[in-house]
N, C-alpha and C positions, 0 to 999 in steps of 0.2 A: 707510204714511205717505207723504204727499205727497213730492218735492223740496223743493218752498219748506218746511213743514214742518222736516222738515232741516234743510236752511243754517240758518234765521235760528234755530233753538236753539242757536247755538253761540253768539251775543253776549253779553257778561258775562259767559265760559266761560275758563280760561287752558288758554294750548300749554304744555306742558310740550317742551324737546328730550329727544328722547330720547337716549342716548348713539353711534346710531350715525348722528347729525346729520352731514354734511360741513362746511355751511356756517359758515366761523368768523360771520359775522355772530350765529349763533343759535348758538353753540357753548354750554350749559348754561341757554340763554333761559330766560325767564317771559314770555309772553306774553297780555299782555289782549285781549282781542278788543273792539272797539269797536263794531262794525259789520260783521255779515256777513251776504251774500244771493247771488240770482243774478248781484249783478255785480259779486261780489268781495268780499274779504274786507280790514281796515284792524284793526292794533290797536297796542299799542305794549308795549316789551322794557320789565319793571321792574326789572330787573336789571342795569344800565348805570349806574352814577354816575359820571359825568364830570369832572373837576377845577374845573368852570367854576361858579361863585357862580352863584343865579338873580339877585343884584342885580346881577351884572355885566351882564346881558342883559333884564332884565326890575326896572328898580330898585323899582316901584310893588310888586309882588306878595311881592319878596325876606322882608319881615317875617310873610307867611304862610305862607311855606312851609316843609314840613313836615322832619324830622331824616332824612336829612343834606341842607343847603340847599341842595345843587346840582342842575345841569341834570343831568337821564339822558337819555342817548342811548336814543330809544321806537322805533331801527331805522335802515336804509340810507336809506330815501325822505324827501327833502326837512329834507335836516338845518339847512338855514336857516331851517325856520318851527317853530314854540313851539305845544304842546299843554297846557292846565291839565289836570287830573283832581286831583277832590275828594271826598271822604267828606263827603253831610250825611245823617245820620240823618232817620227822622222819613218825612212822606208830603209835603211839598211842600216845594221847593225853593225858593230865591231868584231873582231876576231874575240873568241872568247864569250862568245853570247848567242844565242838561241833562242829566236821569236819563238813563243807558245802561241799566245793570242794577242793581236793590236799590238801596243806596244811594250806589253809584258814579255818578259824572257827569263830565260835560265841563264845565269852567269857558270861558265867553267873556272873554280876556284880553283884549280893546280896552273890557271892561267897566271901569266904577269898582271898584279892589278893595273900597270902603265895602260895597260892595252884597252881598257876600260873607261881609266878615269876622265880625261876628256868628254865621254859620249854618256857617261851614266849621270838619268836624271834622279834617280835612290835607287839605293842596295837596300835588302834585308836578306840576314841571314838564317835559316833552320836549322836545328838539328832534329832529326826526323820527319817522318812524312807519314800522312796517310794513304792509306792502302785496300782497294775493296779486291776480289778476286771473279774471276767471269761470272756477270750474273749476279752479284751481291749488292752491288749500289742498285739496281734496278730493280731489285727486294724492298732494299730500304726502303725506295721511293715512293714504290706502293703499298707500303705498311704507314705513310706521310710523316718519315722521320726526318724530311727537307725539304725545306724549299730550294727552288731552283731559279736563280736570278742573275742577271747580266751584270758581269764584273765594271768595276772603272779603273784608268790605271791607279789612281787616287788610293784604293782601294790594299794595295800591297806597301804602302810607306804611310798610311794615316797615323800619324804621330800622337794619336788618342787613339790605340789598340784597342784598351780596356770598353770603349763604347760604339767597335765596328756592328758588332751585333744589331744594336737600337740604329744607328744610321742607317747601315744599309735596308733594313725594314722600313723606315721612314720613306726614304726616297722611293719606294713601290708606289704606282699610280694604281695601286687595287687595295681589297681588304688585311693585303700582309703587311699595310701599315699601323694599321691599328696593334697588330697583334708587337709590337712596338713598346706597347705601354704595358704588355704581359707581367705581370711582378717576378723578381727575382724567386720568394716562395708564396705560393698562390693559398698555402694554407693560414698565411698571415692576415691575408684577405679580410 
């Protein structure tokens, strides 16, 4: 198999952290992959709910988005700028949306939410994203600071954020279910 190959099957893929993650940034992350190739890799944490309303920051979109209505921190890089993603079922999209993978997509937030709301089955909103640089995620990878598992749309609107981590590990048909039951501190043990 090629490189390129490679890389770009990991888009539409989640990071899983693994437990012997350092970075609190990603300390028990979810991670969607948005975009990745040879010149890097972009995706955002869904597992971040932040206190902050989407209408506080985004008033227009606030009535579609999806349970619980706040912004999630999608990572460290550029926490000042706002990313949509949306579940629309189905084989074409609306004006305004951008299949990534299946039926995940990018919402264009300077769009009319009109243009949307009929076809969107959940919004979630970001602020910020993660970010690897050529060559960086595929360090991590082999230092086993992720796992690497097959998104669901389920996955970008789970209405219990706080427990995507332990799910998504659960539903592996291999040994990264187990690792599921890892404790929050292992030195509590």
């Amino acid at each position: 198999m090629s490189p390129m190959t490679e890389v770009s099957s990991l888009t539409g893929r989640l990071l899983v952290a693994t437990p012997v993650l350092a970075d609190p940034n990603f300390d028990r992350a979810v991670v969607l992959l948005l975009d990745h190739d040879e010149e890097g890799s972009l995706g955002v944490v869904l597992n971040r709910p932040t206190p902050v309303g989407v209408g506080d920051i985004l008033e227009t979109w606030a009535g579609l988005a999806g349970e619980p209505g706040v912004v999630f921190q999608g990572g460290p890089v550029s926490l000042d700028s706002a990313l949509g993603l949306a579940v629309i079922p189905g084989d074409e999209g609306p004006l305004g949306w951008r299949r990534v993978h299946g039926a995940i997509g990018l919402v264009d937030l300077e769009a009319p939410p009109e243009l949307l709301a009929s076809s969107l089955g959940s919004l979630r909103i970001f602020a910020g994203y993660a970010g690897w640089g050529p060559g960086q995620l595929e360090d991590e990878l082999g230092e086993g600071a992720w796992y690497v598992v097959e998104s669901e749309p389920g996955d970008v609107s789970s209405p219990r954020p706080e427990s995507l981590w332990r799910s998504v590990l659960r539903r592996q048909r291999s040994e990264l279910a187990m690792v599921a039951t890892y404790p929050d501190d292992p030195s509590l043990n």
